[in-house]
Every structure is written in structure tokens, then in C-alpha cells.
C-alpha positions as a Markdown table, in Angstrom:
| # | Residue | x | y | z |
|---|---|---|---|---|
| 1 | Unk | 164.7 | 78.0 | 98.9 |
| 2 | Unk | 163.5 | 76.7 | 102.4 |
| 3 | Unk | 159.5 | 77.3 | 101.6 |
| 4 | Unk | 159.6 | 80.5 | 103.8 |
| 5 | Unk | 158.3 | 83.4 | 102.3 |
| 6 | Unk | 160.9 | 86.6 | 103.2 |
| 7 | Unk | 160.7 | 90.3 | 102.5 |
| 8 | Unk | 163.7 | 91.8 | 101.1 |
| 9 | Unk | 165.1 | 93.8 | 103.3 |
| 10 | Unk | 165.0 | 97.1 | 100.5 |
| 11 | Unk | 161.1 | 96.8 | 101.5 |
| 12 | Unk | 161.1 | 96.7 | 105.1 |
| 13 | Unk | 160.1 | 100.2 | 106.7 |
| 14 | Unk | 162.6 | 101.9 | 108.6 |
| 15 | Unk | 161.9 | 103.5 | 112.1 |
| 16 | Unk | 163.5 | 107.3 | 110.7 |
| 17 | Unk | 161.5 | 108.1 | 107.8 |
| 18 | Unk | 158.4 | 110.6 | 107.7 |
| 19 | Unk | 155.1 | 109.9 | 106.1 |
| 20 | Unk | 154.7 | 111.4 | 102.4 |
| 21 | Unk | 152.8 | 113.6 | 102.5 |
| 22 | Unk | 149.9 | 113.2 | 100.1 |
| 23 | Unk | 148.6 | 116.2 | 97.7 |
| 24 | Unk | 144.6 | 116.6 | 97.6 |
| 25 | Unk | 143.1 | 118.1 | 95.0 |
| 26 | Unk | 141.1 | 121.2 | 94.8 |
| 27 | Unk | 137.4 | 120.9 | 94.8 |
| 28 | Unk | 135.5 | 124.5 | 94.0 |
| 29 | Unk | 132.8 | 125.2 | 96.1 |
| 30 | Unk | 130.6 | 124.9 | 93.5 |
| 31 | Unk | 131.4 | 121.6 | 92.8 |
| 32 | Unk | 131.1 | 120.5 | 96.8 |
| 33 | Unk | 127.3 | 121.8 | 96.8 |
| 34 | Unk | 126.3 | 120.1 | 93.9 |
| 35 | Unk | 127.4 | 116.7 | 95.3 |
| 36 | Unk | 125.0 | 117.5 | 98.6 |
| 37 | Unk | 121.6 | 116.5 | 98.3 |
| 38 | Unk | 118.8 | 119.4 | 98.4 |
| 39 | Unk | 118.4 | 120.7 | 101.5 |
| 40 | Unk | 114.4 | 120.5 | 101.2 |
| 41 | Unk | 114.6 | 117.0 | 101.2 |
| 42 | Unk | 116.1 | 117.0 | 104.6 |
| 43 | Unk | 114.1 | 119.7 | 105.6 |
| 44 | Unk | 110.9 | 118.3 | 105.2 |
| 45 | Unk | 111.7 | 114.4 | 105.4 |
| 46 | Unk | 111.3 | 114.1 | 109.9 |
| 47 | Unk | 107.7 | 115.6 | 108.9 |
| 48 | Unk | 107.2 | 113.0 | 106.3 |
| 49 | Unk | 108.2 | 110.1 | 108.4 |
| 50 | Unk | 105.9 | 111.5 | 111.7 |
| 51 | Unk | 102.9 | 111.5 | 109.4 |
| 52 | Unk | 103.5 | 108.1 | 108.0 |
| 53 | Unk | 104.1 | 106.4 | 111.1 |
| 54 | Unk | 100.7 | 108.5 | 112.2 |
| 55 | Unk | 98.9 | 106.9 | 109.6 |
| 56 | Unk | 100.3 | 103.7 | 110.0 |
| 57 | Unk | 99.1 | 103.5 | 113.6 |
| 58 | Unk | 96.0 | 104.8 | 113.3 |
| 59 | Unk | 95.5 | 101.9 | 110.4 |
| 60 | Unk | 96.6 | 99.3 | 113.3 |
| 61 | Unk | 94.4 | 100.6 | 115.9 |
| 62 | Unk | 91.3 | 101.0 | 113.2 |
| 63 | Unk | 92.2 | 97.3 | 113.1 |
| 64 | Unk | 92.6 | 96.3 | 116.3 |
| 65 | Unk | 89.4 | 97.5 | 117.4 |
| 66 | Unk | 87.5 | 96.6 | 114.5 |
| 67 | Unk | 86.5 | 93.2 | 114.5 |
| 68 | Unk | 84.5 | 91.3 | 111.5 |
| 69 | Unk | 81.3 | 89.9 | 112.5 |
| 70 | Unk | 80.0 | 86.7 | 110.7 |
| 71 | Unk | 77.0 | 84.9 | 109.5 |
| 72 | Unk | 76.7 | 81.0 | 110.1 |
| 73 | Unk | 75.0 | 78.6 | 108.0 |
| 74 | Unk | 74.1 | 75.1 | 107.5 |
| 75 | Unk | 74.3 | 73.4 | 104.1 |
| 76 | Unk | 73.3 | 69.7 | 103.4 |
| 77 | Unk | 74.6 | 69.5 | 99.7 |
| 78 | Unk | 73.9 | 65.9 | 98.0 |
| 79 | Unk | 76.5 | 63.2 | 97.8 |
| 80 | Unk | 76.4 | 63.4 | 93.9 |
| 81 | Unk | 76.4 | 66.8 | 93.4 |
| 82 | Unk | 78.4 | 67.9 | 96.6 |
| 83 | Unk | 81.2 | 69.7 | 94.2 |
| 84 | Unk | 78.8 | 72.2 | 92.0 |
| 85 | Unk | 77.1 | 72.9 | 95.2 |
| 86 | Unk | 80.0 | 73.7 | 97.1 |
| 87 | Unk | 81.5 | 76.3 | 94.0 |
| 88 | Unk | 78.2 | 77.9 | 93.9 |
| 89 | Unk | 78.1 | 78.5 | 97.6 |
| 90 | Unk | 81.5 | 79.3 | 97.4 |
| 91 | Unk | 80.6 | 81.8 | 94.9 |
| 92 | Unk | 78.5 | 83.6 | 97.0 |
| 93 | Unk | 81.2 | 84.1 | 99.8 |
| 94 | Unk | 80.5 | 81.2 | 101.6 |
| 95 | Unk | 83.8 | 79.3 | 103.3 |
| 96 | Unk | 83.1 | 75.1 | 105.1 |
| 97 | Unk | 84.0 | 75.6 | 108.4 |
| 98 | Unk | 83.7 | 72.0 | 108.9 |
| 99 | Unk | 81.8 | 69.3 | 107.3 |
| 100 | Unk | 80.5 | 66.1 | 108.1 |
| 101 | Unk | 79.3 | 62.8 | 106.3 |
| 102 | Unk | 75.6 | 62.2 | 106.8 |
| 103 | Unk | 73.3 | 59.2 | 105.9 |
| 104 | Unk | 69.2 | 59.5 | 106.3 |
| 105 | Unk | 66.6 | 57.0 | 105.1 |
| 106 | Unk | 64.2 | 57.9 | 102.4 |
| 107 | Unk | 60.5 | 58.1 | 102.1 |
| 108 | Unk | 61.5 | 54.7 | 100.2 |
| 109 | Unk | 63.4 | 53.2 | 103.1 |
| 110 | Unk | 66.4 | 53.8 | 100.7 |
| 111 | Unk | 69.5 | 55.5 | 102.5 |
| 112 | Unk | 70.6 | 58.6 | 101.2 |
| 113 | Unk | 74.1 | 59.8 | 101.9 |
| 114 | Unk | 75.0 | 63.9 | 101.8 |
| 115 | Unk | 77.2 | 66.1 | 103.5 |
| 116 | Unk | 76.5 | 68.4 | 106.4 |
| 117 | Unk | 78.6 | 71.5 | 106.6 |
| 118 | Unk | 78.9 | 74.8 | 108.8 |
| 119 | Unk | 79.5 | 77.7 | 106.4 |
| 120 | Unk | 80.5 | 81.4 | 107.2 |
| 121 | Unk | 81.1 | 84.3 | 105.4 |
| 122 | Unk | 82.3 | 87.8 | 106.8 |
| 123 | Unk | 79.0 | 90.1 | 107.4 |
| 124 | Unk | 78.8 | 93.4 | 105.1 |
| 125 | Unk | 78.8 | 96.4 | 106.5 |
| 126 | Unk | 80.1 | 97.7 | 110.2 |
């Protein structure tokens, strides 16, 4: 064997020979309609897509046009108890905007060190 794969020649197609033809069986009429779908489903599905996509753009325009206003605060929570004042703000709906280290001196001439922070929370209500 040379490595070349060859067909024998018994298996090669000949130009004069005609197709075979091929036998279908018969499907009752019966049996076609039941493989279709229900023509109600396609009957009412264009109107079930329109109002979805109606719906679905009046959603995005109610948000486009609807903006959340906010309230702003200020918060100076102490240096030692900056984390249970920042959950119980946090509790209320309050989110840091941005915060900022801060120092001050005392009544004692001691410095006292504390955060200062912007808050916001979404306003309730349109």
C-alpha cells in the first residue's frame, strides 16, 4: 500500500444511473394538525408582543423623566465610635458621599479627632 487512500471503483458513481426514488410515508390529516401548534396562539401573540413592548416603553419614559430628588446632610461621627454611627445612619437610609478626617481643639486645649461626612439619601415621595 502507497498511503493513498482509493475508492474502489464498484463505489464510484456512474454518469447513466437515475436517482432512487425514495418512498414517503403517509401521514393522515389528522395526524399533520395535531403536530401544528393552536392557531390561537398565533392568533393572538402580535397583540401580546405590541402591548408588552407598550408597557415596556412607557416604563422607560416614566423613568426617563422621573428623576429622584435628594436630601444632603452633614455628620461629624467621633473617631471612636465612627463605625456604630455610620450603621445607624446607614440604617436610616443614609449613604457617605464623601468623608473627611477632621481635628478640633477641646474646651481643654486637648485635640479631638472625628470624621466629617456628606450623606444623602433619595427623598420620599414625587
Amino acid at each position: 500500500m502507497t498511503g493513498r487512500h482509493t475508492v474502489p471503483t464498484a463505489q464510484m458513481p456512474t454518469e447513466g444511473t437515475a436517482p432512487i426514488p425514495t418512498i414517503e410515508p403517509e401521514v393522515s390529516a389528522t395526524a399533520r394538525q395535531a403536530a401544528l401548534p393552536d392557531a390561537s396562539f398565533f392568533k393572538f401573540l402580535p397583540r401580546v408582543l405590541m402591548a408588552t413592548n407598550a408597557i415596556l416603553l412607557l416604563l422607560l419614559a416614566f423613568q426617563l423623566f422621573h428623576r429622584p430628588k435628594y436630601e444632603y446632610m452633614t455628620a461629624s461621627p467621633d473617631d471612636l465610635k465612627f463605625e456604630e454611627e455610620m450603621n445607624a445612619m446607614g440604617a436610616q437610609g443614609w449613604k457617605a458621599d464623601s468623608c473627611r478626617r477632621a481635628s478640633s481643639e477641646n474646651d481643654f486645649g486637648a485635640t479631638d479627632f472625628s470624621y466629617e461626612c456628606v450623606m444623602s439619601r433619595p427623598k420620599l415621595g414625587w
